[in-house]
Each structure stands twice: as structure tokens, then as C-alpha cells.
N, C-alpha and C positions, 0 to 999 in steps of 0.2 A: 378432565374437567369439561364442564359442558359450555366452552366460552359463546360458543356463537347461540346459541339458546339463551344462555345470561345476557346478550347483547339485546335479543330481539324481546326479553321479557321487560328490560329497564327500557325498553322505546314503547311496550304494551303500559309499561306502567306513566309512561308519560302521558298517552293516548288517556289513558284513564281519569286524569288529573285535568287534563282539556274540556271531556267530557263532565265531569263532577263540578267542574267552577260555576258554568252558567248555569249548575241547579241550585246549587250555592246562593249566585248573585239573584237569582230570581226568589228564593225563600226569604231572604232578606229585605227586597226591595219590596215585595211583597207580603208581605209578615205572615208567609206560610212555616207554621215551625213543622207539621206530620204530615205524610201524605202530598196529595197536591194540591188538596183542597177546592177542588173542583177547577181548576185555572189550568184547560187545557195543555198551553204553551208549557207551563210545566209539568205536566202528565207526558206531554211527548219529551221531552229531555229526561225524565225517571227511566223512559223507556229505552230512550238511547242508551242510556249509560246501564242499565238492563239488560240492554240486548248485550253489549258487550261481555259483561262479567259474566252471562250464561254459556261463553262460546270462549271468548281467550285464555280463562283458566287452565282449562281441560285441553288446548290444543299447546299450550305451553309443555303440560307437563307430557303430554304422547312426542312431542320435539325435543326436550329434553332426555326422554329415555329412549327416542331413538339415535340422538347423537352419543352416548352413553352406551350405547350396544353397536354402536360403531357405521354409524349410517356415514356415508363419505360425505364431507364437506360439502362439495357442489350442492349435495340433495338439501342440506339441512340449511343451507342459504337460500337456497330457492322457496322452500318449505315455509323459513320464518319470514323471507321477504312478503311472502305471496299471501299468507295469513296477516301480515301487516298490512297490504294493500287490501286486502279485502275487509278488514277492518274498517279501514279508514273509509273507502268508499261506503261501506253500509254507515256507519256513522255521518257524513257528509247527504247521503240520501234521508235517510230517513230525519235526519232536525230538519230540513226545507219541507218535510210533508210526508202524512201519512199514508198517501197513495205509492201509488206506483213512481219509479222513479230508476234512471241511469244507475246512479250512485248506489241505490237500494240494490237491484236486481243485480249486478256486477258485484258487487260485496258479498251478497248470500251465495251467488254462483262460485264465487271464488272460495270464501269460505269453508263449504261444503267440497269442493274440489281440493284442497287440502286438507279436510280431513280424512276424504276418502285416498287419495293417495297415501297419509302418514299410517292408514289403519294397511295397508298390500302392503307397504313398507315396515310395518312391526309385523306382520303375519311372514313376512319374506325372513327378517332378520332372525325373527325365533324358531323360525320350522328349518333352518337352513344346518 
């Protein structure tokens, strides 16, 4: 069973639920019920929480079926840690602003750096 994967997706899904409230609190307080309805501040939190579900899905399930095909621990804790901090950081950068930013740029870098890792690490696991 794929415990450390299950660990790192129910902290993905916490992340997630962080991100959704203050779109929430703002459609409310706001009386946006579709869309963003042109209210910036909530077009960037859509997008936050956007950018997320475009990238954590998919790197859940390539971590899941490489600890499943037998990737060793070490990898697959570093793997889910490191796609969690790069989460977090992208998310922490981009709600402070649409530009450039620490949080932004260290997130996508990291991001992308495990996925490309996890992609040599399933190409390694199946040709082996």
C-alpha cells in the first residue's frame, strides 16, 4: 500500500481546502456567486487555487505509482516533501501578487524539479 503517498496527498488535500476558503469567504462577502466577476483580488485566489489542481493531481498519482513499483522510501519522502514545499511556496507567492516573487519562482522551480525527477524515476523503474 502506498502509505507515504496517502500521507502526502491528505496534507495536498489540506493545502487545498486553505486555498478554497478565502475564495469562499470572498464570494460571500462579496456577493460573487460565478466567476470573479471582474474583482481582481478574487481572480487571483481562482488562480491560486488553479494553479494548484493543475499540477498536484497528476504529481500525486506518478508518486503513488512509483512507490507502488517499488521506488525506496527515502525517494518517495523526499519526492512528496519537496512537491509539498513547492506547492506551498507557489501558493504563498503568488496570493501576495501577480508578479514576480521568492515564493513564486522557488515553487515552479521546485515543482517542476520533481516532476522531472519522478518522470527518470518511472522511466528507471519500468525499463529496469
Amino acid at each position: 500500500m502506498p502509505k507515504i503517498t496517502l500521507l502526502f496527498a491528505a496534507l495536498h488535500v489540506l493545502l487545498m481546502l486553505a486555498l478554497l476558503a478565502p475564495i469562499s469567504r470572498h464570494r460571500h462577502a462579496h456577493r460573487i456567486g460565478l466567476g470573479d466577476g471582474g474583482d481582481k483580488a478574487l481572480a487571483r485566489k481562482i488562480r491560486v487555487h488553479g494553479n494548484f489542481v493543475e499540477h498536484a493531481p497528476f504529481a500525486l498519482l506518478v508518486l503513488a505509482l512509483l512507490e507502488l513499483c517499488g521506488l525506496p522510501a527515502a525517494a518517495t519522502w523526499a519526492f512528496g516533501g519537496a512537491l509539498l514545499l513547492g506547492r506551498v511556496l507557489h501558493a504563498v507567492g503568488l496570493s501576495r501578487g501577480g508578479g514576480y516573487s521568492i515564493g513564486r519562482f522557488w515553487g515552479t522551480a521546485l515543482t517542476w524539479l520533481v516532476f522531472l525527477l519522478m518522470a527518470l524515476a518511472g522511466l528507471w523503474l519500468s525499463l529496469r
